[in-house]
C-alpha atoms as one frame of an Amber mdcrd trajectory, in Angstrom:
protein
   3.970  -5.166  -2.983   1.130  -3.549  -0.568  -1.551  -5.364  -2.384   0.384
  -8.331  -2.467   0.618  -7.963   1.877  -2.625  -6.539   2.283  -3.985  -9.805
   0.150  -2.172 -12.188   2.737  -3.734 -10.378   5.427  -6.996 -10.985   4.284
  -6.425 -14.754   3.049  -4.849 -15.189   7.186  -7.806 -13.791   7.906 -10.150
 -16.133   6.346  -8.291 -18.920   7.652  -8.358 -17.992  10.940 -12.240 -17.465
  11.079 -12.377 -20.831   9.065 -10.488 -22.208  11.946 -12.287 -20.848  14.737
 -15.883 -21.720  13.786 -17.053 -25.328  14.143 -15.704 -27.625  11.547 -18.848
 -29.728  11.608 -20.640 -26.421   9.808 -17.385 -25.602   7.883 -17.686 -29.186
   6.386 -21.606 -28.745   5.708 -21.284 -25.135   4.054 -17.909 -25.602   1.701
 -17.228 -29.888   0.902 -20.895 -31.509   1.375 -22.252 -30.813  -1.777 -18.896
 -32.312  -3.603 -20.515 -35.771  -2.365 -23.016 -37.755  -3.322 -23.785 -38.881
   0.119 -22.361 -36.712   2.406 -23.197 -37.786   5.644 -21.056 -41.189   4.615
 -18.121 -38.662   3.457 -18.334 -37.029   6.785 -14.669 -36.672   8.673 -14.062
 -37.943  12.095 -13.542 -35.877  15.086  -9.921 -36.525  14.765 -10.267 -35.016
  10.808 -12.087 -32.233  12.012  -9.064 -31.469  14.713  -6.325 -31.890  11.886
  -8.946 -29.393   9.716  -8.848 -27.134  12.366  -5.271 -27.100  13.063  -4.720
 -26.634   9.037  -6.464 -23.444   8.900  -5.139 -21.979  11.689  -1.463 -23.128
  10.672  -2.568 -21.052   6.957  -3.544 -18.420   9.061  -0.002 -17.934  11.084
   1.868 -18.817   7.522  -0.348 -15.751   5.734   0.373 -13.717   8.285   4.609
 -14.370   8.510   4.426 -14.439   4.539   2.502 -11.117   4.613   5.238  -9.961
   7.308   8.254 -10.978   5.032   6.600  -9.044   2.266   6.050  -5.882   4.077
   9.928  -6.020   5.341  11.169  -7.047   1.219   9.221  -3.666   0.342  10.914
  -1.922   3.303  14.354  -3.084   2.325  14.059  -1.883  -1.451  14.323   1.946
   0.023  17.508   3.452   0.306  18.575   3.927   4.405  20.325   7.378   4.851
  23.927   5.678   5.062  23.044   3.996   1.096  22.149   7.667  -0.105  25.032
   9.432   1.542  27.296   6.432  -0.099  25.643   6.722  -3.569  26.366  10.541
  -3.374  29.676   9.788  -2.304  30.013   7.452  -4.891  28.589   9.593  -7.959
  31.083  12.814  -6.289  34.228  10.630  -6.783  32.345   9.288 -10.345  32.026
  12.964 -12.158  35.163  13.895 -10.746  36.599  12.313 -14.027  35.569  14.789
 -16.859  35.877  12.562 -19.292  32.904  10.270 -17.845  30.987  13.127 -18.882
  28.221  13.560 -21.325  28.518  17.183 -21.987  31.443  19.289 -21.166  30.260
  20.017 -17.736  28.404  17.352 -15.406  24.670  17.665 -15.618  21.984  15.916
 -13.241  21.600  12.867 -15.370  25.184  12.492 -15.008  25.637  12.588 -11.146
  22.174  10.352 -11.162  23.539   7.649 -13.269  26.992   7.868 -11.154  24.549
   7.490  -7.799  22.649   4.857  -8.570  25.056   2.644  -9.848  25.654   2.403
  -6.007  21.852   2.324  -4.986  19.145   1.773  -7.623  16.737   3.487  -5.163
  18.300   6.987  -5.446  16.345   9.942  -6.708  18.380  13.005  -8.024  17.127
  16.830  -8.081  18.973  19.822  -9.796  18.928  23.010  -7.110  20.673  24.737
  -9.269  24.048  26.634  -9.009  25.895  22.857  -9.377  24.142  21.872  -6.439
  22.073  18.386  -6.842  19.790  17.075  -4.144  20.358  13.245  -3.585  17.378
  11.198  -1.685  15.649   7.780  -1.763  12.458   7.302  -3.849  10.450   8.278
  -1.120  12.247  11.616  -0.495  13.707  10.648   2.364  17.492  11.191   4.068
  18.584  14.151   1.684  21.790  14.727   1.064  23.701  17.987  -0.622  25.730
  17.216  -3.841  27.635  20.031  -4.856  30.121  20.101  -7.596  32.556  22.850
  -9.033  34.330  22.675 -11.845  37.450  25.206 -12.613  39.990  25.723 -15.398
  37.583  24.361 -18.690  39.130  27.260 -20.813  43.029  26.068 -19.647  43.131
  22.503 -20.607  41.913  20.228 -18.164  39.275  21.148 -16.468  39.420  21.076
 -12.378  36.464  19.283 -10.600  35.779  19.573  -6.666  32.786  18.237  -5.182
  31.638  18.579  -1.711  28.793  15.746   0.082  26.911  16.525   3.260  23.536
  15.964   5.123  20.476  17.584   4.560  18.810  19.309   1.895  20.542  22.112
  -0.736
């Protein structure tokens, strides 16, 4: 997506030298040689205004479109509230042990539970039943931890705790 903005960048900024240079020599270097004859092809004054005001309009509309683009690729990252909610969301999922894979919840388990809230949700084991929840970027941690009692008794107990900050 950061090629895709940086390439609208450089296409407003094209159109925006295109539009400040005189459109007399804009005409001459890029559409003369299309024509047969063209000094009978050349635009009027008021064609080289509506020029003018065409590639500085693509100039603004690169740079908004390059804008929106930016903002989309901002938006696809969890915020901190998303990744606290997909923890909270995967703590109340693996509370049921018969979601389970195995007989105890593993990593892939508690990431599969998260990021059916948030597909932007990355999921590290820290060991002890303690799983580190943060976007794709690393960003806004949050502590999973998960305990599970009573697997020899029947079934099997499972209390999981959510807060801020890295395990």
């Amino acid at each position: 997506m950061i090629v895709l903005a940086v390439f609208l960048f450089v296409c407003a900024g094209v159109f925006a030298i295109l539009g400040s240079i005189a459109q007399r020599k804009v005409y001459w270097g890029l559409q003369a040689w299309a024509h047969r004859r063209p000094e009978a092809n050349e635009p009027s004054d008021a064609g080289y205004a509506v020029q003018r005001f065409s590639f500085w309009f693509g100039a603004v509309a690169f740079t908004v479109l390059g804008f929106v683009v930016i903002g989309a690729h901002q938006a696809s990252f969890a915020d901190a509230y998303e990744v606290e909610m997909a923890a909270r969301h995967a703590a109340s999922a693996i509370r049921d042990p018969d979601d389970w894979w195995l007989s105890f919840p593993t990593a892939s388990d508690v990431a599969q539970a998260a990021r059916e809230s948030h597909s932007d949700i990355e999921v590290t084991d820290r060991g002890n039943d303690r799983y580190e929840l943060t976007n794709s970027r690393g960003e806004h941690p949050v502590c999973l931890t998960v305990e599970v009692e009573g697997v020899l008794l029947g079934e099997p107990s499972v209390f999981t705790n959510v807060s801020r900050g890295r395990c």
